[in-house]
Every structure is written in C-alpha cells, then in structure tokens.
PyMOL Python script that loads the backbone (N, CA, C, O; Angstrom):
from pymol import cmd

cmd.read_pdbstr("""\
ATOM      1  N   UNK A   1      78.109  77.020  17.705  1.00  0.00           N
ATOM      2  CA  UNK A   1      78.900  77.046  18.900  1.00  0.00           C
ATOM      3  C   UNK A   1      79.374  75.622  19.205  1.00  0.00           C
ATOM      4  O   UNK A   1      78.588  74.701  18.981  1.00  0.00           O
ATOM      5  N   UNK A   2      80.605  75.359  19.703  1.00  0.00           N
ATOM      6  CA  UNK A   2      81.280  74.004  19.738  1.00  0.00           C
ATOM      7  C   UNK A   2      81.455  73.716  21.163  1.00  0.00           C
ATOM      8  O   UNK A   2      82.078  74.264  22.072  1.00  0.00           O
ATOM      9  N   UNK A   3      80.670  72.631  21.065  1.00  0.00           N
ATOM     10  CA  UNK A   3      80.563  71.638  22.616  1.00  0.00           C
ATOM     11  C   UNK A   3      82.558  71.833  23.827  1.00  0.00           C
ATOM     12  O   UNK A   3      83.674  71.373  23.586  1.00  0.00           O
ATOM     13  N   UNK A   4      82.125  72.555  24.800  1.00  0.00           N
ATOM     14  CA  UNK A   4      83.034  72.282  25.328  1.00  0.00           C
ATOM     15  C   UNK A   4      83.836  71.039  25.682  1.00  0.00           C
ATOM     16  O   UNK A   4      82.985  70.185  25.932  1.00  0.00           O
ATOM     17  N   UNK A   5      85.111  70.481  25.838  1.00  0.00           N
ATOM     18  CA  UNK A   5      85.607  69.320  26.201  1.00  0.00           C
ATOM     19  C   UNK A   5      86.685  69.913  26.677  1.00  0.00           C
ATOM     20  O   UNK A   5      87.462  70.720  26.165  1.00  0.00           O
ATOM     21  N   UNK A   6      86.600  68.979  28.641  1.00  0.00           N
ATOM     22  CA  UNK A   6      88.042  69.565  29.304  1.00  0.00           C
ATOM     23  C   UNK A   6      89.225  68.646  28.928  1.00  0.00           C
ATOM     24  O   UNK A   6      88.973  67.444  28.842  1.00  0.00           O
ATOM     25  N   UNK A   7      90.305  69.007  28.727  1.00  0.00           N
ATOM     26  CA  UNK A   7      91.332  68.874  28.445  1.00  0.00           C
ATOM     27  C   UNK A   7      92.585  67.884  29.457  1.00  0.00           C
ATOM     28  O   UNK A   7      93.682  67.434  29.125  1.00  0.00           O
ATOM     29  N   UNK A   8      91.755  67.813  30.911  1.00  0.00           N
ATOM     30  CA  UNK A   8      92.773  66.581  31.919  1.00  0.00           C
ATOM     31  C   UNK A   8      91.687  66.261  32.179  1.00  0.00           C
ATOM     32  O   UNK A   8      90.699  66.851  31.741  1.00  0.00           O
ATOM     33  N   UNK A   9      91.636  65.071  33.090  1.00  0.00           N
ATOM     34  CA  UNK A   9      91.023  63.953  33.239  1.00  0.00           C
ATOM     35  C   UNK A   9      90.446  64.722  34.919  1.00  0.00           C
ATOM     36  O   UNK A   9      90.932  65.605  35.625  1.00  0.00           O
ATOM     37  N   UNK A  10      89.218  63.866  35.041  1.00  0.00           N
ATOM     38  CA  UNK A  10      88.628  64.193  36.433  1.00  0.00           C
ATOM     39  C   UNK A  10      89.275  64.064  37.876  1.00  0.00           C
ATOM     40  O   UNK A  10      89.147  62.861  38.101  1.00  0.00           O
ATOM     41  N   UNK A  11      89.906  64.634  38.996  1.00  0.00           N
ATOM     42  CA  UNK A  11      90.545  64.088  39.845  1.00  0.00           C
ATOM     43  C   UNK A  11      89.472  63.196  40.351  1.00  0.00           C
ATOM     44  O   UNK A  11      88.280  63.440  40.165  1.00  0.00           O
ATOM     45  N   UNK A  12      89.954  62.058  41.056  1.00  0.00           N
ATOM     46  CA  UNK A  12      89.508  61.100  41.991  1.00  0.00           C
ATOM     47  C   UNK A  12      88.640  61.455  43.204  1.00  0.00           C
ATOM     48  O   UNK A  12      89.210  62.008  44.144  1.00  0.00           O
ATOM     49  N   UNK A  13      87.519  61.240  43.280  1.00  0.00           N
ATOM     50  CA  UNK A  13      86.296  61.734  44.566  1.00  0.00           C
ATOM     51  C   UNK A  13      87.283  61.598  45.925  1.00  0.00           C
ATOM     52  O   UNK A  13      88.071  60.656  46.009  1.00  0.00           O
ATOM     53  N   UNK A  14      87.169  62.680  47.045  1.00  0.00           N
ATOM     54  CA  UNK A  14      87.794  62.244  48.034  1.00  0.00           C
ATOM     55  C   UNK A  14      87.029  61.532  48.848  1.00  0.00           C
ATOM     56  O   UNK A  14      85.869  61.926  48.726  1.00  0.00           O
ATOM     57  N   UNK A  15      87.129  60.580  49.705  1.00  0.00           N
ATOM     58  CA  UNK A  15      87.141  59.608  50.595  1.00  0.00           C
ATOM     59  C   UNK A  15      87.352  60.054  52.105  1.00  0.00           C
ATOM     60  O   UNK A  15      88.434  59.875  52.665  1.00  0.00           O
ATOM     61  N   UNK A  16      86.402  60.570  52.654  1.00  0.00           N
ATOM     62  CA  UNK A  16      86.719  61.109  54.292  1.00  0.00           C
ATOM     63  C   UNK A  16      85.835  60.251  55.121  1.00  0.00           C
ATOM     64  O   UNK A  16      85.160  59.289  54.755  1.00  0.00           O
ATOM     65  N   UNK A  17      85.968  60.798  56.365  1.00  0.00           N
ATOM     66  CA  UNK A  17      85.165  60.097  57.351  1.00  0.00           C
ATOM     67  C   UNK A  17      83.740  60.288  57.440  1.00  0.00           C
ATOM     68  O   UNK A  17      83.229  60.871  58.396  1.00  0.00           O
ATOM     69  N   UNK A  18      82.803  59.617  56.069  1.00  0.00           N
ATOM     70  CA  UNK A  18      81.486  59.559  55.626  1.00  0.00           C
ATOM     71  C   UNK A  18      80.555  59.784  56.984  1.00  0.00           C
ATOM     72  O   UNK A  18      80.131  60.873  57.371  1.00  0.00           O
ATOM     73  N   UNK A  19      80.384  58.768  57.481  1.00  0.00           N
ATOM     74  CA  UNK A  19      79.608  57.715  58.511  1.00  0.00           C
ATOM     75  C   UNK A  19      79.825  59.021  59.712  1.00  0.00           C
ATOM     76  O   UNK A  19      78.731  59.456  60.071  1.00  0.00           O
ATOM     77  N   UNK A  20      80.744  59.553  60.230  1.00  0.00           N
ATOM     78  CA  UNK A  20      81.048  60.198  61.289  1.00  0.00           C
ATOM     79  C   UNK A  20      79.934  61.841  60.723  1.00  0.00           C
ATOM     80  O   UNK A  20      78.832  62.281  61.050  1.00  0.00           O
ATOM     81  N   UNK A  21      80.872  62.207  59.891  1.00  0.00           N
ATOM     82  CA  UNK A  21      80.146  63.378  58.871  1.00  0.00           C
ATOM     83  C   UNK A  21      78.099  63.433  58.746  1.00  0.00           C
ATOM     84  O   UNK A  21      77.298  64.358  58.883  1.00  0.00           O
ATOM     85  N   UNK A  22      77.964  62.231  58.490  1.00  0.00           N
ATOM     86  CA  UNK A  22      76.499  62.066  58.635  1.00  0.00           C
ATOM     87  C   UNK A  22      75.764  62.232  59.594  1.00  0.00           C
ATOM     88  O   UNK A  22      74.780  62.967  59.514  1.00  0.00           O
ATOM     89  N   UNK A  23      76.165  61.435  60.944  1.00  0.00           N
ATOM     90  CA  UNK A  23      75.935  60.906  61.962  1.00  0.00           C
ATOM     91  C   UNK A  23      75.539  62.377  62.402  1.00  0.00           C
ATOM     92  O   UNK A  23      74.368  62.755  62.403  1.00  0.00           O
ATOM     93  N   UNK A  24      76.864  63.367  62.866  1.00  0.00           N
ATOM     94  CA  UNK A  24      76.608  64.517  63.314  1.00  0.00           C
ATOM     95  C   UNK A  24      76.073  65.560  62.836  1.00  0.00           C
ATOM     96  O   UNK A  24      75.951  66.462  63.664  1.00  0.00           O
ATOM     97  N   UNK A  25      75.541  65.880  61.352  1.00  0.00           N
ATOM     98  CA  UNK A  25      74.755  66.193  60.464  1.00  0.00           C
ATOM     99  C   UNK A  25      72.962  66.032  60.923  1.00  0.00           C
ATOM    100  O   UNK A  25      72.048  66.856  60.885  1.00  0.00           O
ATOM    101  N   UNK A  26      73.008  64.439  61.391  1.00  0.00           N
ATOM    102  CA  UNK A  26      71.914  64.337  61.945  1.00  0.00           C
ATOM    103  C   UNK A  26      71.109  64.447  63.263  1.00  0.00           C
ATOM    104  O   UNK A  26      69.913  64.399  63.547  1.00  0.00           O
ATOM    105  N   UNK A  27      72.420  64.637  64.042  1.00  0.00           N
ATOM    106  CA  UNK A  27      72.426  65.071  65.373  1.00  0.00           C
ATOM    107  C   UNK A  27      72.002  66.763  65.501  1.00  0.00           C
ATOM    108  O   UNK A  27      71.376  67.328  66.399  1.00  0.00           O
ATOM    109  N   UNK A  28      72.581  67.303  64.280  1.00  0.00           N
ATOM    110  CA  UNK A  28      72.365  68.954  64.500  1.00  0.00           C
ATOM    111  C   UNK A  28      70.962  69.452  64.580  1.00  0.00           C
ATOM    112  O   UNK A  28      70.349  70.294  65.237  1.00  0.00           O
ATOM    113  N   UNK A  29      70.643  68.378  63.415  1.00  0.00           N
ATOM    114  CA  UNK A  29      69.057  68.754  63.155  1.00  0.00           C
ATOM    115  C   UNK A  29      68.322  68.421  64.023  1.00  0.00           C
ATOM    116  O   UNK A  29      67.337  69.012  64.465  1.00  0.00           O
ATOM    117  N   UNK A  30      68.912  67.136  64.407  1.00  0.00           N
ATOM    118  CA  UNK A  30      67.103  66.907  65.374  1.00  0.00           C
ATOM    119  C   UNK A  30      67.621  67.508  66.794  1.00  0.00           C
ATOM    120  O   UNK A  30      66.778  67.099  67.592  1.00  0.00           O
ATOM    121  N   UNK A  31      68.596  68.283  67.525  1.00  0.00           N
ATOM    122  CA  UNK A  31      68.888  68.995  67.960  1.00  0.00           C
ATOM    123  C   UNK A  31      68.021  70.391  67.960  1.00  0.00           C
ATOM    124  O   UNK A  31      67.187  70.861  68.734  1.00  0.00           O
ATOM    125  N   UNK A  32      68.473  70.729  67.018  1.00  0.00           N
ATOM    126  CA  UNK A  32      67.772  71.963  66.736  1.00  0.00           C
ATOM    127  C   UNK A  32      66.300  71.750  66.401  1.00  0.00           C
ATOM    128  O   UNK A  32      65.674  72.805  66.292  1.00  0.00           O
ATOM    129  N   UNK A  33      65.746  70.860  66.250  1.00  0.00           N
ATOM    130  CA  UNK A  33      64.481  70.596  66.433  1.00  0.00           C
ATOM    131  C   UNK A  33      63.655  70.730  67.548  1.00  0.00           C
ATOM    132  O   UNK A  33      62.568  71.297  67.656  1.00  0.00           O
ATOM    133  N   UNK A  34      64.513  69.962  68.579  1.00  0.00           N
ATOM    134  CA  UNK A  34      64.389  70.075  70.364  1.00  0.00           C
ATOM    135  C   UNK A  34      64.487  71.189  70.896  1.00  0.00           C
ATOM    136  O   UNK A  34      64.057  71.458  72.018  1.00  0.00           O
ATOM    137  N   UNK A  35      65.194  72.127  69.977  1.00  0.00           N
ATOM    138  CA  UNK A  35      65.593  73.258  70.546  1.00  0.00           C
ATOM    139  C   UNK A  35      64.238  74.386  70.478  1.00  0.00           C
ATOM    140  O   UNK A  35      63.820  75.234  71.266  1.00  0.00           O
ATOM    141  N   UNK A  36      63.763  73.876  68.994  1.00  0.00           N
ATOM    142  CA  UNK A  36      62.703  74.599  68.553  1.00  0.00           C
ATOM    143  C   UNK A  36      61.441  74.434  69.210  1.00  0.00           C
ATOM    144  O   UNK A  36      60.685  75.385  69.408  1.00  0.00           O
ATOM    145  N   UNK A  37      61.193  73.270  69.549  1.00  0.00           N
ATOM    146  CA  UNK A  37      60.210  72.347  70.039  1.00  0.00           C
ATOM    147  C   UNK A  37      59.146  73.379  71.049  1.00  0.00           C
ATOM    148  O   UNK A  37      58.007  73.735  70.743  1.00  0.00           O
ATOM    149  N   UNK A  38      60.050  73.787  72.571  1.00  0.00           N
ATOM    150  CA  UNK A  38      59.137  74.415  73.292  1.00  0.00           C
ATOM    151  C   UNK A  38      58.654  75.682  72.575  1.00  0.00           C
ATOM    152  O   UNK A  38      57.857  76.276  73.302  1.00  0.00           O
ATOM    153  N   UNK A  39      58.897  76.441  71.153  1.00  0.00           N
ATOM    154  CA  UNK A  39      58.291  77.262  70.858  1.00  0.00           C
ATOM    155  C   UNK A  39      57.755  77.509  70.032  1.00  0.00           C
ATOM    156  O   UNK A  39      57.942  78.448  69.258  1.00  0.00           O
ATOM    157  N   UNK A  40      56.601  76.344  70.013  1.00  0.00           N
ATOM    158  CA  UNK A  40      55.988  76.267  68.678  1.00  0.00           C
ATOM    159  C   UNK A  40      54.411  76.660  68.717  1.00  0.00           C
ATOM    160  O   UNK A  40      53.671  75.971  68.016  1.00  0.00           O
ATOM    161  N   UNK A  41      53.888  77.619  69.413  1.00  0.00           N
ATOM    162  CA  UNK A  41      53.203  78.340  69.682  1.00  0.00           C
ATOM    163  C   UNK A  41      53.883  79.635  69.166  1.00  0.00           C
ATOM    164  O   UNK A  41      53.640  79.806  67.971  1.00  0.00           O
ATOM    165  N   UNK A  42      54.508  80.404  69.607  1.00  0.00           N
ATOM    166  CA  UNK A  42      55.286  81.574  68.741  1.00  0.00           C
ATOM    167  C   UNK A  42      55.552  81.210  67.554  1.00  0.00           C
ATOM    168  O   UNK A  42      55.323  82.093  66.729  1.00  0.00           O
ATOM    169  N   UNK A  43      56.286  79.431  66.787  1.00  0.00           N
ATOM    170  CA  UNK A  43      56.295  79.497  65.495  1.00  0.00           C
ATOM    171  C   UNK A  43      55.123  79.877  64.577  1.00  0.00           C
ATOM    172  O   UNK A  43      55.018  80.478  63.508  1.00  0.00           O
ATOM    173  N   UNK A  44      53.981  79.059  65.753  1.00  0.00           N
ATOM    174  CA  UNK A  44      52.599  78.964  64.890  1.00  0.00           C
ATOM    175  C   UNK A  44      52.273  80.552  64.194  1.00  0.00           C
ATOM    176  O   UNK A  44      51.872  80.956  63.103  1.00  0.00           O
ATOM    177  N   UNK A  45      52.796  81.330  65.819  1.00  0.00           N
ATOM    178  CA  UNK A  45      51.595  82.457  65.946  1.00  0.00           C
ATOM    179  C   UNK A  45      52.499  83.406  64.440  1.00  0.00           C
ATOM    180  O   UNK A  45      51.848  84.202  63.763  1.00  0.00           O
ATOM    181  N   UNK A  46      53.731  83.179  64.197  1.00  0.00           N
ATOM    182  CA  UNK A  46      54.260  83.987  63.271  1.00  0.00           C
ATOM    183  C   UNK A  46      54.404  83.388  61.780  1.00  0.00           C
ATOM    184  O   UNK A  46      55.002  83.909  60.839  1.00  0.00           O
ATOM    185  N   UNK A  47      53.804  82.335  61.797  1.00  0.00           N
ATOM    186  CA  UNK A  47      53.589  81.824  60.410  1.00  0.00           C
ATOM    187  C   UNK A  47      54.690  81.363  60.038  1.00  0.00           C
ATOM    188  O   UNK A  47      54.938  81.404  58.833  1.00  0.00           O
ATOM    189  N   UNK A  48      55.907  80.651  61.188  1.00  0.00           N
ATOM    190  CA  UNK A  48      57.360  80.193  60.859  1.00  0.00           C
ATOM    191  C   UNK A  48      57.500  78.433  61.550  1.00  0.00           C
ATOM    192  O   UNK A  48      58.399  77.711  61.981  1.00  0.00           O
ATOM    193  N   UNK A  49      55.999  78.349  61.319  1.00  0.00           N
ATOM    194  CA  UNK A  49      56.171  76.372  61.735  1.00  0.00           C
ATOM    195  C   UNK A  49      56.925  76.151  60.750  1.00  0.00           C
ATOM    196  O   UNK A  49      57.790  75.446  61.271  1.00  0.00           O
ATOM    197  N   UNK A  50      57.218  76.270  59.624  1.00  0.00           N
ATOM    198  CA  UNK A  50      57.560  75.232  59.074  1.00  0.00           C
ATOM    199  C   UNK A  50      59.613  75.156  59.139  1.00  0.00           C
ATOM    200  O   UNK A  50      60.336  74.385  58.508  1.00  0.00           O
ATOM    201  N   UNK A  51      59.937  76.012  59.911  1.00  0.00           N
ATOM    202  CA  UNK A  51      61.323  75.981  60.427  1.00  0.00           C
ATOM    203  C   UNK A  51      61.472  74.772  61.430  1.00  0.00           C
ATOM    204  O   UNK A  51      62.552  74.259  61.723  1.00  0.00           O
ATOM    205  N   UNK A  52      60.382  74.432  61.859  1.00  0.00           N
ATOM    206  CA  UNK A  52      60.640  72.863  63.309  1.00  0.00           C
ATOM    207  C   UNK A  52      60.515  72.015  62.344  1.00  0.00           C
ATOM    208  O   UNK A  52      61.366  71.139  62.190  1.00  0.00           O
ATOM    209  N   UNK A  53      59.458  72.123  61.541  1.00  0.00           N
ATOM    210  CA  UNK A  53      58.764  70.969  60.791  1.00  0.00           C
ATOM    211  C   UNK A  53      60.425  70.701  59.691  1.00  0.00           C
ATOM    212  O   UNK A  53      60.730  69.511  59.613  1.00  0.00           O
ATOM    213  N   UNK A  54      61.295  71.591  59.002  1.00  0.00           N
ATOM    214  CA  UNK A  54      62.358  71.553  58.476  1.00  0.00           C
ATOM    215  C   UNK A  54      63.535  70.735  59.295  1.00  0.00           C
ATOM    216  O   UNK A  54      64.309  69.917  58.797  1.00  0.00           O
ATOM    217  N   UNK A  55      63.473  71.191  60.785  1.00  0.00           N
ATOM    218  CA  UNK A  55      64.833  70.433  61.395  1.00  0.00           C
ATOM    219  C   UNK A  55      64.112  68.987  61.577  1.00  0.00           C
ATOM    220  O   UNK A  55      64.830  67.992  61.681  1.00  0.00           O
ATOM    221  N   UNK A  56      62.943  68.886  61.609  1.00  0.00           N
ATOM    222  CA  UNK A  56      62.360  67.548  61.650  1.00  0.00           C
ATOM    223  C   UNK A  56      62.692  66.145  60.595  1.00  0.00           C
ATOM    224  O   UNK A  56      62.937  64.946  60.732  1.00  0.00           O
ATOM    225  N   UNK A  57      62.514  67.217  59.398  1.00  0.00           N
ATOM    226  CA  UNK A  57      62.607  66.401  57.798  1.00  0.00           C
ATOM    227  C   UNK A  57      64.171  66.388  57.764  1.00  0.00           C
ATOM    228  O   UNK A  57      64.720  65.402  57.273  1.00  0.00           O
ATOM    229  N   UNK A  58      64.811  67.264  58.179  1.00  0.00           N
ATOM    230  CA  UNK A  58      66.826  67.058  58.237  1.00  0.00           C
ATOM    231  C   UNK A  58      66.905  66.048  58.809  1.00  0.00           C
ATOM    232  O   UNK A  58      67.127  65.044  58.133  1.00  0.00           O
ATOM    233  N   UNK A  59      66.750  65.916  60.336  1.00  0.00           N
ATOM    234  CA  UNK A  59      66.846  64.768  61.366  1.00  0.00           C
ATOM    235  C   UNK A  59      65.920  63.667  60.512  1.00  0.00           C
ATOM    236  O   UNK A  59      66.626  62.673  60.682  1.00  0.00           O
ATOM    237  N   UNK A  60      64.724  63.174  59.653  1.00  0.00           N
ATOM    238  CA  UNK A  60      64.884  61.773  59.257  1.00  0.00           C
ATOM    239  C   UNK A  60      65.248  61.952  57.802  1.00  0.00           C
ATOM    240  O   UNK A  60      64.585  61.118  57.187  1.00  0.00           O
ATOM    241  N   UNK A  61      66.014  62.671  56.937  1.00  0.00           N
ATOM    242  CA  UNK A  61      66.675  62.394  56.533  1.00  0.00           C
ATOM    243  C   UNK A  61      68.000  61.898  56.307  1.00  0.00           C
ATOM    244  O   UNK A  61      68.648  61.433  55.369  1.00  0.00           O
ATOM    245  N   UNK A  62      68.207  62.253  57.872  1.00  0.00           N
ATOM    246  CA  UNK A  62      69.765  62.216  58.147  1.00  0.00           C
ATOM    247  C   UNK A  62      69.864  61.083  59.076  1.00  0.00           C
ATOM    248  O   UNK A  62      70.852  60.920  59.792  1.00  0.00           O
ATOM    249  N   UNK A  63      68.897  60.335  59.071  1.00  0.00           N
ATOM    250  CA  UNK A  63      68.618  58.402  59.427  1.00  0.00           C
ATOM    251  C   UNK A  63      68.525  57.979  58.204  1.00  0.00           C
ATOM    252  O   UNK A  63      68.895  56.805  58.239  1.00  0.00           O
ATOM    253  N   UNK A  64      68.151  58.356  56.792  1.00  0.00           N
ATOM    254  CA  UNK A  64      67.847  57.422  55.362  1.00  0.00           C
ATOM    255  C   UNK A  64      69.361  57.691  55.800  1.00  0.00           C
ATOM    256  O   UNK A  64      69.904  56.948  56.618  1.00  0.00           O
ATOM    257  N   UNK A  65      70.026  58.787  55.223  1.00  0.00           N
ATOM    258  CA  UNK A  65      72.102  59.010  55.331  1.00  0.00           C
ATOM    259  C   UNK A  65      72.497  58.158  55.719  1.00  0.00           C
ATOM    260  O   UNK A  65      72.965  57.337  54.931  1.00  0.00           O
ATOM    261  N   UNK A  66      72.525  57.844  57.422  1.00  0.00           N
ATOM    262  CA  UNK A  66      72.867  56.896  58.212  1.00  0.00           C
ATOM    263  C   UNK A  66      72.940  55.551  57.717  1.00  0.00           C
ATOM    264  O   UNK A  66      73.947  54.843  57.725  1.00  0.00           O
ATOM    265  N   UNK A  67      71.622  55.200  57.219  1.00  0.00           N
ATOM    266  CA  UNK A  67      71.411  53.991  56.709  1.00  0.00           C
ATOM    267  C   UNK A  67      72.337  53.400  55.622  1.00  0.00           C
ATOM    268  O   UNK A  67      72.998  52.364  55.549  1.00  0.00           O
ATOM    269  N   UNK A  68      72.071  54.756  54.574  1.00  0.00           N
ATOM    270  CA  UNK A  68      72.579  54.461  53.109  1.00  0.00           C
ATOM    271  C   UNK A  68      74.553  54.453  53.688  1.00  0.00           C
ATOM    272  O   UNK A  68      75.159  53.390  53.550  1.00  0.00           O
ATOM    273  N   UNK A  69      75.122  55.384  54.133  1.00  0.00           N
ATOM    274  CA  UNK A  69      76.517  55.243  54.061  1.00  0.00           C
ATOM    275  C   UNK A  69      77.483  54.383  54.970  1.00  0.00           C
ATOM    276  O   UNK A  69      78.706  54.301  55.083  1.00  0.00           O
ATOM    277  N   UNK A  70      76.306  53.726  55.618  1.00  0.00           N
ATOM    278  CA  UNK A  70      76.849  52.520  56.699  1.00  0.00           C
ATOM    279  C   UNK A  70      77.207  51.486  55.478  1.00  0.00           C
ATOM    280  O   UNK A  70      78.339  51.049  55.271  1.00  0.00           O
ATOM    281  N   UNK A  71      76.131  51.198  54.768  1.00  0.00           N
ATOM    282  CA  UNK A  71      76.002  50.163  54.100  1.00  0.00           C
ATOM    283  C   UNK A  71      76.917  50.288  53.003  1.00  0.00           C
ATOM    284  O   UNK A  71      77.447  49.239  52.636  1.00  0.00           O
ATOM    285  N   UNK A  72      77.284  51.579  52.267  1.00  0.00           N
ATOM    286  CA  UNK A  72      78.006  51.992  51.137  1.00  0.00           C
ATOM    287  C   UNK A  72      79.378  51.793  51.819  1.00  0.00           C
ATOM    288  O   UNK A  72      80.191  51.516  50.937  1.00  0.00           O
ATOM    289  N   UNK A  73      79.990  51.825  53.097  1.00  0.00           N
ATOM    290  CA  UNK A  73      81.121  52.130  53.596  1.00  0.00           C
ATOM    291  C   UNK A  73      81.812  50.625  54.114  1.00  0.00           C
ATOM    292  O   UNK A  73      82.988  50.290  54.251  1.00  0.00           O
ATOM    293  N   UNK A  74      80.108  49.650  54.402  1.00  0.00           N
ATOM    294  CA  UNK A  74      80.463  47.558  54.202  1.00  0.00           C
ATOM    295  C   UNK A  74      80.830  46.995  53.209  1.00  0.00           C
ATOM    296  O   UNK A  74      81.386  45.907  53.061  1.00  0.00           O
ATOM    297  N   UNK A  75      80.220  48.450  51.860  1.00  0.00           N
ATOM    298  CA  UNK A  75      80.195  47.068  50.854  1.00  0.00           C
ATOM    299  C   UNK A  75      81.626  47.644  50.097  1.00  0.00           C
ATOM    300  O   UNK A  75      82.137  46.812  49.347  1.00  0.00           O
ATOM    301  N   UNK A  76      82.207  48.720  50.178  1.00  0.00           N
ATOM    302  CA  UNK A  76      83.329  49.316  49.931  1.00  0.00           C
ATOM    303  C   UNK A  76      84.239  48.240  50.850  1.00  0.00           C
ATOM    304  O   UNK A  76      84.240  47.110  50.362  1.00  0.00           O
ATOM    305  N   UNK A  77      84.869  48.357  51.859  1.00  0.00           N
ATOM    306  CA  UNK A  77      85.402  47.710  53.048  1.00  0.00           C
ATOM    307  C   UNK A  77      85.098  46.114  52.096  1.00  0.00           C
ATOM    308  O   UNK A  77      85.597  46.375  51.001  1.00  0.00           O
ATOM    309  N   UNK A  78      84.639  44.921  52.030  1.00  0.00           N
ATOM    310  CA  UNK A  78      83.776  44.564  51.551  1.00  0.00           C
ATOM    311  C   UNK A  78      84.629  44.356  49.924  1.00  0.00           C
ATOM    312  O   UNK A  78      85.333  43.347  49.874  1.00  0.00           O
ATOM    313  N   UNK A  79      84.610  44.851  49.201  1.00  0.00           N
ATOM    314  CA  UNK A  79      84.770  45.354  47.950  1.00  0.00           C
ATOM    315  C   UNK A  79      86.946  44.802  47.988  1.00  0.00           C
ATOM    316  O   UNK A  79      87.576  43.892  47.450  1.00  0.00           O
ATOM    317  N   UNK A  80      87.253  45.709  48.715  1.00  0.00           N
ATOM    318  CA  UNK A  80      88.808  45.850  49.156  1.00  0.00           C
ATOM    319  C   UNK A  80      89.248  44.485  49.760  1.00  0.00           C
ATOM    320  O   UNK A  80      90.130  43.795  49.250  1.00  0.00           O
ATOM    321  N   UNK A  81      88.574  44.157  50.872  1.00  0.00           N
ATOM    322  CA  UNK A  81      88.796  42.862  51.271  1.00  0.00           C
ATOM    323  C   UNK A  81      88.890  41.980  49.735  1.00  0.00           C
ATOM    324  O   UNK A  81      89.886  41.679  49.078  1.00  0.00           O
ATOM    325  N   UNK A  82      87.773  41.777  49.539  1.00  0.00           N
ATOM    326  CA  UNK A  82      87.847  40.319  48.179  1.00  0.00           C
ATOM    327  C   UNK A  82      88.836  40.784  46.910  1.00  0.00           C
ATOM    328  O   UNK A  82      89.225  39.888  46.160  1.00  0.00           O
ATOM    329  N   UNK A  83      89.286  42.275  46.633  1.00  0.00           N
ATOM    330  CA  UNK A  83      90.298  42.770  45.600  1.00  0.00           C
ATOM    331  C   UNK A  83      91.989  41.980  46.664  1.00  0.00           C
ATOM    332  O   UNK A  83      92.929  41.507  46.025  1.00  0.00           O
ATOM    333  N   UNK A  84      91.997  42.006  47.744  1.00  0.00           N
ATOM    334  CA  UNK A  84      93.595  41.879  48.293  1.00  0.00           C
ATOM    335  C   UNK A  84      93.442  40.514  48.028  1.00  0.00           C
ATOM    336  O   UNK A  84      94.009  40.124  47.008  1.00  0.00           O
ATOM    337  N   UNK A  85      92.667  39.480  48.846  1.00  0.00           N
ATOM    338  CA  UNK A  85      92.411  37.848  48.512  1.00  0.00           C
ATOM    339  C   UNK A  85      92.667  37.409  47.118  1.00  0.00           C
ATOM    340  O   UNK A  85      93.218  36.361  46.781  1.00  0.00           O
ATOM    341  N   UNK A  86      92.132  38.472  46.247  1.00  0.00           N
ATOM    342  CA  UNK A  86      92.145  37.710  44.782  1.00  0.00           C
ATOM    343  C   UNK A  86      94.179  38.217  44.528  1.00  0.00           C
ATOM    344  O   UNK A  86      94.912  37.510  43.837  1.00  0.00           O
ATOM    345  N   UNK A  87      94.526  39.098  45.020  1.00  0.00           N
ATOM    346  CA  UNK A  87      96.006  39.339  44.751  1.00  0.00           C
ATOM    347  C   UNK A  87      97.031  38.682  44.999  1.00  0.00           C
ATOM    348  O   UNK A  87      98.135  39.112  44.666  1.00  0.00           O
TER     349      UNK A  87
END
""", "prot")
cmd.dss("prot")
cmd.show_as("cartoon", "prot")
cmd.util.cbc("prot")
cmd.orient("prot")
C-alpha cells in the first residue's frame, strides 16, 4: 500500500483574537464552577463531584492559556516590529 501525499500545499493557520478567546474560555469555567459550588453535597451524594472538580481544572487551565498566549501574542507583535525595522 503507497504512503499517501497531498497534492497543494497547507493553507496558512488563521490568526484571530487569541488572548480575548482564552480569557473568556476561562471565565466560563470557573463560572460554572461557582455555579456548581453551592451543590456539592448533592454532587457528593450522586457520585458526580468530579463535574466541579472538572470546571475547576478548566478554570486553572485556562490561567496556564492566559499566560502562554499573552506571551506568544508579545513575542509575535515583537517578532513583526524587528521584521519592519530591518526593511
């Protein structure tokens, strides 16, 4: 059987509003965490903790996000600046 190979070239990754996209990503979760929060006696009692304990791990994952695409979005910005200077 012969190795597939595509035939045009990859389009270009799109580029949207990262940082904004994240931000509120991480807002949902730990939202819905708060939301979950006063009923975690019923989560317990039905064997569904680990649905708070989930919006918990979204919300600090979605601070590593924060972190990582602030910094990816300086050094891009960053990147463009020193490409126009050298032009």
């Amino acid at each position: 059987m012969a190795k597939w190979t595509p035939t045009h070239e990859a389009p270009e990754p799109l580029e949207g509003p990262i940082v904004p996209t994240i931000v509120g990503g991480t807002l949902i979760w730990f939202v819905l965490f708060l939301v979950q929060l006063p009923f975690y006696g019923w989560f317990d009692d039905h064997g569904h903790l680990w649905w708070l304990w989930t919006c918990l791990a979204g919300a600090g994952l979605g601070l590593i996000g924060i972190w990582y695409v602030r910094r990816r979005d300086a050094a891009i910005k960053r990147a463009r600046a020193g490409a126009d200077v050298q032009q």
